[in-house]
C-alpha positions in Angstrom: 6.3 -50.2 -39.0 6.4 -52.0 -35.9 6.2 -50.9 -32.3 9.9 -51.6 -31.6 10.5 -49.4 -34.6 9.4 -46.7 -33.0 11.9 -44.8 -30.7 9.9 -44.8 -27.1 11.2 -40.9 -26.5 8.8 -38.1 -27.6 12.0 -35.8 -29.5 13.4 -38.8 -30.2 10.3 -40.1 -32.3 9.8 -36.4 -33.3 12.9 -36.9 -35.5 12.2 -40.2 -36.4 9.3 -39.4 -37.9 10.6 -37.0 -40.5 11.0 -39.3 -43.9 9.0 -42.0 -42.8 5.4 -42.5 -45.1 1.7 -41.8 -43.5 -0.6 -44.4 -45.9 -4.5 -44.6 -45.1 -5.8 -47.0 -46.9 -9.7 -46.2 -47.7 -12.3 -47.5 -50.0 -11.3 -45.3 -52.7 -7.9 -45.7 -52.9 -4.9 -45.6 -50.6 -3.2 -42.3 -49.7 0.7 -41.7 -49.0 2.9 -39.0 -48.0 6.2 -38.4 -46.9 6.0 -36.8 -43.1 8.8 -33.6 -43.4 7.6 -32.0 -40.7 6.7 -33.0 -37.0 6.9 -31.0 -33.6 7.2 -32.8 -29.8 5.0 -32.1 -27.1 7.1 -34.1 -24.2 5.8 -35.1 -20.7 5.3 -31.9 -18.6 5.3 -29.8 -21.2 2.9 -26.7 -20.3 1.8 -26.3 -24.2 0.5 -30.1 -24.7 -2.8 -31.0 -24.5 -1.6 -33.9 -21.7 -0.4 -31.3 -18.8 -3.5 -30.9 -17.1 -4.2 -34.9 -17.1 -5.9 -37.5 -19.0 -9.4 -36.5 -20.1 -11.6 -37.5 -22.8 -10.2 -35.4 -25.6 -7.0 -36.7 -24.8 -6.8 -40.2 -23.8 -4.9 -41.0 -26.8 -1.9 -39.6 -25.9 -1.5 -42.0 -22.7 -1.6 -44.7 -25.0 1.6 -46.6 -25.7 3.5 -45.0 -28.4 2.3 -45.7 -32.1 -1.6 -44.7 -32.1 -3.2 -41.6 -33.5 -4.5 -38.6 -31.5 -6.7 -36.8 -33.8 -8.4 -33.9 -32.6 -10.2 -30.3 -33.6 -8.7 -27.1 -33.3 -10.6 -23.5 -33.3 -13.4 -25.4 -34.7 -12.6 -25.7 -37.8 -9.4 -27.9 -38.5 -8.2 -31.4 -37.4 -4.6 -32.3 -36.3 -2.8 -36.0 -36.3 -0.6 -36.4 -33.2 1.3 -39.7 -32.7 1.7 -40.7 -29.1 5.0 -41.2 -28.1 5.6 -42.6 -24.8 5.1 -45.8 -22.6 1.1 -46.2 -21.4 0.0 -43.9 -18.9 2.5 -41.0 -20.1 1.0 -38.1 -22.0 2.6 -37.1 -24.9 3.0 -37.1 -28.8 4.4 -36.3 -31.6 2.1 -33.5 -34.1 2.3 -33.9 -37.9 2.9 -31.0 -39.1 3.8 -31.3 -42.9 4.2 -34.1 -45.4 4.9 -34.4 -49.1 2.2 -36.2 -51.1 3.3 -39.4 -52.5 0.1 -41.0 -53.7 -3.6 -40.4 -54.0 -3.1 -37.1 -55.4 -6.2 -36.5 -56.9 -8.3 -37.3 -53.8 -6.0 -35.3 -51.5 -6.6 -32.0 -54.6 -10.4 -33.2 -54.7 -10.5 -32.7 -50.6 -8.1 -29.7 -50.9 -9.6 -28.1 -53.6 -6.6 -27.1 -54.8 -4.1 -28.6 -57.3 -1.0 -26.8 -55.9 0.8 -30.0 -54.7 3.1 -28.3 -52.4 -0.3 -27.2 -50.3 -1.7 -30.3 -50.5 -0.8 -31.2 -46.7 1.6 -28.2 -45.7 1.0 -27.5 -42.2 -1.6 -29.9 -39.7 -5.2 -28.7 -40.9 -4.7 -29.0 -44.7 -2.9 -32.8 -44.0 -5.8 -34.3 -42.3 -7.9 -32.5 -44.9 -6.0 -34.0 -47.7 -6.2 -37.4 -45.8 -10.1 -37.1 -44.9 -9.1 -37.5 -41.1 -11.4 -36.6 -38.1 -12.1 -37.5 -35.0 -13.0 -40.8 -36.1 -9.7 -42.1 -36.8 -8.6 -40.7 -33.1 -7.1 -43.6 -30.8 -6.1 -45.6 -34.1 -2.9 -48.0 -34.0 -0.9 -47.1 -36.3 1.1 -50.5 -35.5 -1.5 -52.7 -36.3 -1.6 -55.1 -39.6 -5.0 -54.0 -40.0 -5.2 -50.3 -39.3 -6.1 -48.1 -42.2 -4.0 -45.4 -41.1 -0.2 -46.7 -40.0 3.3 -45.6 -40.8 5.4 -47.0 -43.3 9.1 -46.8 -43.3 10.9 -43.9 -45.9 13.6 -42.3 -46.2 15.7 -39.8 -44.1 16.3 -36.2 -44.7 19.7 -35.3 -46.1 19.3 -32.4 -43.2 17.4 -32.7 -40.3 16.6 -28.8 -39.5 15.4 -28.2 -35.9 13.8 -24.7 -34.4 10.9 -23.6 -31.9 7.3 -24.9 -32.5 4.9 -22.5 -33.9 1.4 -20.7 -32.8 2.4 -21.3 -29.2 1.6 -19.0 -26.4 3.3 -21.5 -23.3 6.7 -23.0 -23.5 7.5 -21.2 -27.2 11.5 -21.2 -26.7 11.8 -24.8 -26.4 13.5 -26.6 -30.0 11.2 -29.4 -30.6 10.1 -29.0 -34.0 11.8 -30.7 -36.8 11.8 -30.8 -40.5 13.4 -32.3 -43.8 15.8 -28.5 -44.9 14.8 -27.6 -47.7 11.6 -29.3 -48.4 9.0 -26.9 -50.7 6.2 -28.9 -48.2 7.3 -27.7 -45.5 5.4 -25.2 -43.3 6.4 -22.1 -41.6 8.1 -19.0 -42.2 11.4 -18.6 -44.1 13.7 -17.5 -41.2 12.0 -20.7 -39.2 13.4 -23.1 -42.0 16.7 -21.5 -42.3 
């Protein structure tokens, strides 16, 4: 996809996102899956990593839309984040869930699992599945180049919409989205009604 693809509005590129592909081409192989799942984290927005200012960690997300914002959370797992506003504005878009498309056996070798629909259900286990770290942080996913980018897919029949989850700050706002009915995506039952 190119920049101009790419809806320049944090909830609007939330829901964008949902059916398009995340590929990462690697030396063994290239990876794909189907994004189902995203949640916004908009300018001001007390539970983003961007309210307190541009720092380090997050200088990715005050890039222009389109790059990655990979980082590490409790320790243990990463996250990809797409930024999603003009330069200078902090915010993105979190991949939450995606179905696996190809690469499968790579993704079950990282997993350690060969339960497809855990593959990359929820943000830890898809940057596991797609051997992301903080390496790939500040990546264009725009660029002819890249080896991680976003492809174009197809759109949910239903675009389902509810509050994010594992939030302490600013948990009533609706600005996660996923693809009803999806087995991949994550989150309780009552969350994906």
């Amino acid at each position: 996809m190119r920049r101009a693809d790419l809806p320049a509005d944090t909830v609007a590129l939330a829901r964008f996102l949902v059916g398009t592909v995340l590929v990462r081409d690697e030396p063994m192989g290239r990876l794909a899956a189907r994004i189902v799942e995203t949640e916004a984290y908009v300018p001001g927005d007390a539970a983003s990593h961007a309210y307190r200012g541009e720092t380090p960690r997050n200088g990715a997300m005050f890039l222009e839309r389109g790059h990655a914002y990979v980082y590490l959370i409790y320790g243990m797992s990463h996250c990809l984040n797409v930024s999603s506003e003009r330069g200078g504005t902090g915010a993105a878009v979190l991949i939450r869930a995606a179905e696996p498309l190809l690469g499968i056996p790579l993704m079950e070798q990282r997993r350690a699992t060969s339960v497809r629909r855990d593959l990359a259900r929820g943000p830890g286990r898809l940057a596991q599945a797609f051997g992301l770290d903080r390496s790939h942080d500040r990546l264009d996913l725009c660029a002819p180049a890249s080896p991680l980018w976003l492809a174009a897919g197809t759109p949910p029949a239903a675009l389902g919409e509810s509050a994010r989850i594992g939030l302490t700050r600013e948990t009533e706002r609706i600005l996660r989205f996923f693809e009803r009915g999806s087995p991949f995506v994550s989150g309780t039952k009552k969350l994906n009604a």
